[in-house]
C-alpha positions in Angstrom: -42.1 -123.0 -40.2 -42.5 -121.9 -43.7 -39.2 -122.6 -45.8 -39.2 -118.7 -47.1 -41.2 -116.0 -45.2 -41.3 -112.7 -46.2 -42.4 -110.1 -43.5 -43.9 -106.9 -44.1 -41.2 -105.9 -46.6 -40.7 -102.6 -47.5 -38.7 -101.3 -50.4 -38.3 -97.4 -51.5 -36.2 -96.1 -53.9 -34.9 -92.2 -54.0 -35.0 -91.0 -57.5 -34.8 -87.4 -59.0 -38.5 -87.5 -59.3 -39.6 -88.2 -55.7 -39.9 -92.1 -53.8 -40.7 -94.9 -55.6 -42.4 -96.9 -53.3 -42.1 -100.4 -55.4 -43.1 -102.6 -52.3 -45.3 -101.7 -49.8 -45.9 -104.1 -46.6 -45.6 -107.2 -48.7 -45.7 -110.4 -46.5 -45.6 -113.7 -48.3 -44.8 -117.5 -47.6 -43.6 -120.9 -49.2 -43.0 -124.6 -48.2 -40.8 -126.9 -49.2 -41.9 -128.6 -52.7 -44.7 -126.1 -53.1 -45.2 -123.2 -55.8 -46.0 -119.5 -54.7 -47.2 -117.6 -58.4 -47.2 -113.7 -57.8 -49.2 -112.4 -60.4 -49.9 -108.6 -61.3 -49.4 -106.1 -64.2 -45.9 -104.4 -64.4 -44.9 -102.4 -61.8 -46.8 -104.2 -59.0 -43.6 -105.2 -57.4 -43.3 -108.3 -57.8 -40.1 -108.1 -59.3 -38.5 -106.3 -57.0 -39.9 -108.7 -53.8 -38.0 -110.8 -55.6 -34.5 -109.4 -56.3 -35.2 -107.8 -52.5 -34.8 -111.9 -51.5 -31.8 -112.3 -53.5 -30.2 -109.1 -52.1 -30.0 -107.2 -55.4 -32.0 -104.4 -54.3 -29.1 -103.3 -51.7 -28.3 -99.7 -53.8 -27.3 -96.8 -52.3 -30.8 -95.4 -52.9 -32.4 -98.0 -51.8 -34.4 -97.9 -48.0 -35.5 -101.6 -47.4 -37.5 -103.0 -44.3 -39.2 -105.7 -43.1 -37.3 -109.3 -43.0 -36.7 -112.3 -45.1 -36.6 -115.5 -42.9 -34.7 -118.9 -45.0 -35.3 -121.4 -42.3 -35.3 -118.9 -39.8 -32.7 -116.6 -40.2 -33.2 -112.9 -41.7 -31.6 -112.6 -45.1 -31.6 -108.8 -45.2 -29.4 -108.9 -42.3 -26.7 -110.6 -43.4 -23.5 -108.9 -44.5 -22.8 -109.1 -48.3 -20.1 -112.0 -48.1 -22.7 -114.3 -45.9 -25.7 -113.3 -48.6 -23.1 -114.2 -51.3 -22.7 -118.0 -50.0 -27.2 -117.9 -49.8 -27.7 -116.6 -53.4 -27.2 -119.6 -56.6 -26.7 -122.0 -53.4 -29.7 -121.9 -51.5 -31.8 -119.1 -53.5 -31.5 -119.5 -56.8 -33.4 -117.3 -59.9 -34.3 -117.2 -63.7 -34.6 -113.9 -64.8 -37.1 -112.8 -67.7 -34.5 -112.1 -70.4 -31.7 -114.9 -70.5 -30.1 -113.1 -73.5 -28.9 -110.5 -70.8 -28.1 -112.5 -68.1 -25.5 -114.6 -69.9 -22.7 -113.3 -70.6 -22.3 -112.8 -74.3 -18.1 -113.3 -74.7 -18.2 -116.6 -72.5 -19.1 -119.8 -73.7 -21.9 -121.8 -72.1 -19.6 -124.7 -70.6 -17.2 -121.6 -68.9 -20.6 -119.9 -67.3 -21.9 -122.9 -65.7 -18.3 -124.4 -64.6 -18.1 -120.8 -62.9 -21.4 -120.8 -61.1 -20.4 -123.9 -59.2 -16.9 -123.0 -58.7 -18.0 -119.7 -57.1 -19.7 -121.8 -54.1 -17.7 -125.0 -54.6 -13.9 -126.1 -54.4 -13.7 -128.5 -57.6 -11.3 -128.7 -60.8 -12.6 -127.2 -63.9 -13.4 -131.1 -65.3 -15.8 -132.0 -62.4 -17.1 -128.7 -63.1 -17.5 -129.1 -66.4 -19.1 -132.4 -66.1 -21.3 -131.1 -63.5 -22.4 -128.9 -66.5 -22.8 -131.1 -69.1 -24.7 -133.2 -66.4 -27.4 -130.1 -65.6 -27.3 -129.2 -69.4 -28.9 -132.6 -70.0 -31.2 -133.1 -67.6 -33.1 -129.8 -69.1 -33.3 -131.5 -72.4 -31.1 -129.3 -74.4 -30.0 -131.4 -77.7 -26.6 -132.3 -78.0 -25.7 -131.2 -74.3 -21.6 -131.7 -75.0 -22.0 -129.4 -78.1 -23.4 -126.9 -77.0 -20.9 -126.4 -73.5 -19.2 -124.8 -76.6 -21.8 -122.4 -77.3 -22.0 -119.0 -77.1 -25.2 -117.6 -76.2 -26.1 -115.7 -79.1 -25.9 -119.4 -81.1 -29.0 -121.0 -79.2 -32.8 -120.3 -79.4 -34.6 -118.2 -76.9 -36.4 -121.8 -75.5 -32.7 -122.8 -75.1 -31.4 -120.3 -73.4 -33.7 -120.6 -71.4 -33.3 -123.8 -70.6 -29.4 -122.8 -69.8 -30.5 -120.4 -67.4 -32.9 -123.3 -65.4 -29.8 -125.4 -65.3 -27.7 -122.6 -64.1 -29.8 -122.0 -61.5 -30.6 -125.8 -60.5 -26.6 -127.2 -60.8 -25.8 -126.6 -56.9 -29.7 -127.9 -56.0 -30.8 -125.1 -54.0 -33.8 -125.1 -52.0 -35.5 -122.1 -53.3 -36.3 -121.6 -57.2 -37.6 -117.9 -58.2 -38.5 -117.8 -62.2 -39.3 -114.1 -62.6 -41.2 -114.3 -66.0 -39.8 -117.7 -67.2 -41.4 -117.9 -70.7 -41.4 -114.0 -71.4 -40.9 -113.6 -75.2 -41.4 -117.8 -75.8 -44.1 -118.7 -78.2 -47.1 -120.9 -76.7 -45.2 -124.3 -77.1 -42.2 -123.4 -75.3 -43.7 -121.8 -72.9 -45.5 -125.0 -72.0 -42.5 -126.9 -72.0 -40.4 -124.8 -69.9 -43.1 -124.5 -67.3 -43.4 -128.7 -68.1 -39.8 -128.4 -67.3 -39.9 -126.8 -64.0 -42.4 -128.6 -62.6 -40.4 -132.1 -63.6 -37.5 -130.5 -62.1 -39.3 -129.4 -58.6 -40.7 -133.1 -58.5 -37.3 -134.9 -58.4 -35.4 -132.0 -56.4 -38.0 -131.4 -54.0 -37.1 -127.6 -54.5 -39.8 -124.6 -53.4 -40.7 -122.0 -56.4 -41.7 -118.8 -56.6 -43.4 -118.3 -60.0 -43.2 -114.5 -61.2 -46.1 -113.3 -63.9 -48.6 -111.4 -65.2 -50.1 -114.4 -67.0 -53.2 -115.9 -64.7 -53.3 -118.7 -66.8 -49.8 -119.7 -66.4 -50.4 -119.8 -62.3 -53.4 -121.5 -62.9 -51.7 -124.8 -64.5 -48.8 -124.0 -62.3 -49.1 -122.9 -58.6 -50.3 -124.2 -55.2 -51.5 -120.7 -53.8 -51.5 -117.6 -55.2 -50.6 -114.1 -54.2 -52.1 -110.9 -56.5 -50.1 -107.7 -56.4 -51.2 -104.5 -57.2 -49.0 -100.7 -56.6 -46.9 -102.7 -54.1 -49.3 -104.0 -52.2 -50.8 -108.0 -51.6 -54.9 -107.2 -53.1 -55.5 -110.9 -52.5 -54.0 -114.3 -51.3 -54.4 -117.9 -51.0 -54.9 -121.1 -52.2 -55.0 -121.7 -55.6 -58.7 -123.2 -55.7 -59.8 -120.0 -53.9 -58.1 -117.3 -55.8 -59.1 -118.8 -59.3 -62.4 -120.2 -58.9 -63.2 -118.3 -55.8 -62.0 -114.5 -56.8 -62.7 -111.8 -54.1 -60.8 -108.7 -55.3 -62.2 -106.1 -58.5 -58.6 -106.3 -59.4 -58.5 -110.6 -59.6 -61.8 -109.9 -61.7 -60.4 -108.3 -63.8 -57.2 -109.9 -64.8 -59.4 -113.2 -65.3 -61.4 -111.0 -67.7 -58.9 -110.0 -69.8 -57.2 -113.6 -70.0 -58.6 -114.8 -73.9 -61.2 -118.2 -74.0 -60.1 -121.3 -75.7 -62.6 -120.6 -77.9 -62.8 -116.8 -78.4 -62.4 -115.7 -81.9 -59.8 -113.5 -83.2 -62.4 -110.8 -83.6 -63.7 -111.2 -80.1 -62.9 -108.0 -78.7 -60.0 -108.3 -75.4 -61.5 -107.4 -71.9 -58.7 -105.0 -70.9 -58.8 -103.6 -67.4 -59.7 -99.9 -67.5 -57.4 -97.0 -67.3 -53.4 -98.0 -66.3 -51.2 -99.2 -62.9 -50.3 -95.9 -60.9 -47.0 -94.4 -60.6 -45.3 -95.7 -57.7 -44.1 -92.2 -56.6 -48.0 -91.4 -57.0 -49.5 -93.9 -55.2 -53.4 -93.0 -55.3 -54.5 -92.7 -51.6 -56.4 -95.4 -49.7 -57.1 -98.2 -51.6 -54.6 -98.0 -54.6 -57.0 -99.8 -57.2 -59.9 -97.6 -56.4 -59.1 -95.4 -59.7 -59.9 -98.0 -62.0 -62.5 -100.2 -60.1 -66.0 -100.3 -61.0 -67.5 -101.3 -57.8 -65.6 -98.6 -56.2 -67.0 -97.3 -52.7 -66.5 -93.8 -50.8 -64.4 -95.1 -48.5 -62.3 -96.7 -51.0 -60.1 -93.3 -51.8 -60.1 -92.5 -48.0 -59.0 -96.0 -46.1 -56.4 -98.4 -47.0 -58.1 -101.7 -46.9 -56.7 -104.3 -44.5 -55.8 -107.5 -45.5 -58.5 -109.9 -44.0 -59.0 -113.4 -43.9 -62.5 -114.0 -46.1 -62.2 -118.2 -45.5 -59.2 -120.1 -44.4 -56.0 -119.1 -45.6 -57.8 -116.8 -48.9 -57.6 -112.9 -47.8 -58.7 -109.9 -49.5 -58.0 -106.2 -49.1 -61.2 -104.7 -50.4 -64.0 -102.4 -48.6 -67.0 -104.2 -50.6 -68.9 -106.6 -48.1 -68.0 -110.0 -48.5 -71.2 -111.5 -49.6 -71.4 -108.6 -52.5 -67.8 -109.8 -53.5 -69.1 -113.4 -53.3 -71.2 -112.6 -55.6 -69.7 -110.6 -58.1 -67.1 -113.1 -58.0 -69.1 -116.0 -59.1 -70.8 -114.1 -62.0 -67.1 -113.3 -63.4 -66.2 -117.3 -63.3 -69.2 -118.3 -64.7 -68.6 -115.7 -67.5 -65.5 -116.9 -68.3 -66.8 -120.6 -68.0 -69.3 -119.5 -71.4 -66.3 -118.3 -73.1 -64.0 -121.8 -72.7 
């Protein structure tokens, strides 16, 4: 049994302007020690899957199916006092904008102490050394010092390195980073991802890796799932997904990545056209208004999500050997540009 399994979730929200259908049939899975990356542009729901697992999409306007199994037992129906004890102690998550999620009148020391008391029964100095404790072993300088700190007074890489101890002091099982090096330059970026994966090593702790950066899950996860308008477009292992691509939309978000050796006035490979309002949804397969290899039947049918080799699936209408294909003239493209 997978450590977190997410079953045909569901999750609409009621707005002025009609239902936003932000996840759509969504079914996921990770083990113990291992790294999901969900990767799609904004607004492919990967965000809200997310805060769906940590119960912060319960809203009064919020309609939410499907189930969430930890080690069995279905998160979403839980009453809020039983999800309260799951979430920071068993599920814990880094959200993309650590400048917001700390609180700015509270010192750093205070908002970790209180993280652990809120599941724990310990005096403020075992909390506070249980702080200073997490706040070093993410390599922020001067640990003691900054306890003292408010968060405006540290850099965004330290900040976030705050918000990975916050969410590693009470060892949980499950780690979801929802864009962890959002608005980090390239070398922080590498050393918070370096950071995480130290950290999963000696904890032993499953990850769920939120992007829209391919090249972030390709140095970081075990298998892969691409979302696109709320739906999965295509899962599996890492190997396959990457160097094995099935799905126009995969194509295209290796396209656009940049070469290690493209020059500045290389033009970008953008993918054409822009993600679909979620009230909107286009009609059978979602993508189909920007794909060049679109199909009649692609804006008539909604393709399943099928198994192309073990454990890599696809939801696509283009024959799988024409997919094949396509797909290996996009990597070897990209292999000229490295």
């Amino acid at each position: 049994m997978a450590l977190l399994e997410i079953q045909d979730l569901h999750v609409r929200f009621a707005t002025r302007d009609g239902v936003v259908h932000a996840v759509d049939g969504v079914s996921l899975s990770v083990d113990r020690g291992r790294t999901l990356g969900i990767v799609g542009e904004s607004g492919s729901g990967k965000s809200v899957t997310a805060l769906t697992v940590m119960g912060l999409t319960r809203l009064p306007n919020a309609t939410i199916e499907g189930h969430v199994l930890l080690d069995g037992v279905d998160l979403l129906g839980l009453p809020d006092d039983e999800l309260q004890k799951v979430r920071g102690r068993r599920v814990a998550m880094i959200f993309q904008d650590p400048l917001s999620s700390l609180h700015p009148l509270y010192k750093i020391g205070w908002q970790l102490g209180e993280a652990i008391q809120a599941h724990e029964h310990v005096s403020d100095k075992a909390a506070r050394a249980r702080a200073l404790a997490a706040l070093t072993e993410v390599g922020i300088p001067s640990p003691a010092e900054r306890l003292s700190s408010y968060p405006h007074e540290l850099s965004g890489g330290m900040r976030q390195r705050v918000m990975i101890a916050m969410a590693l002091v009470l060892d949980p099982e499950i780690l979801i980073a929802d864009e962890p090096t959002t608005a980090l330059d390239v070398t922080v970026q590498a050393q918070i991802l370096d950071l995480v994966r130290a950290l999963q090593a000696d904890h032993g702790t499953a990850v769920v890796l939120i992007t829209h950066d391919l090249g972030v899950i390709a140095e970081t996860a075990d298998e892969v799932a691409v979302m696109y308008a709320g739906r999965i477009a295509e899962l599996g292992p890492l190997g396959a997904v990457i160097d094995r691509p099935e799905h126009p939309y995969t194509w295209g978000l290796l396209q656009s990545l940049p070469g290690a050796e493209t020059s500045r006035s290389e033009p970008l490979h953008p993918i054409d056209g822009a993600p679909p309002s979620l009230i909107s949804v286009p009609t059978g397969c979602a993508f189909h208004p920007r794909c060049p290899y679109v199909l009649p039947v692609c804006p008539a049918k909604q393709p399943a999500l099928l198994e192309t080799t073990a454990g890599h699936t696809v939801a696509c209408h283009l024959p799988t050997a024409l997919r094949r294909e396509i797909g290996a003239e996009v990597r070897a493209s990209l292999e000229t540009r490295t």
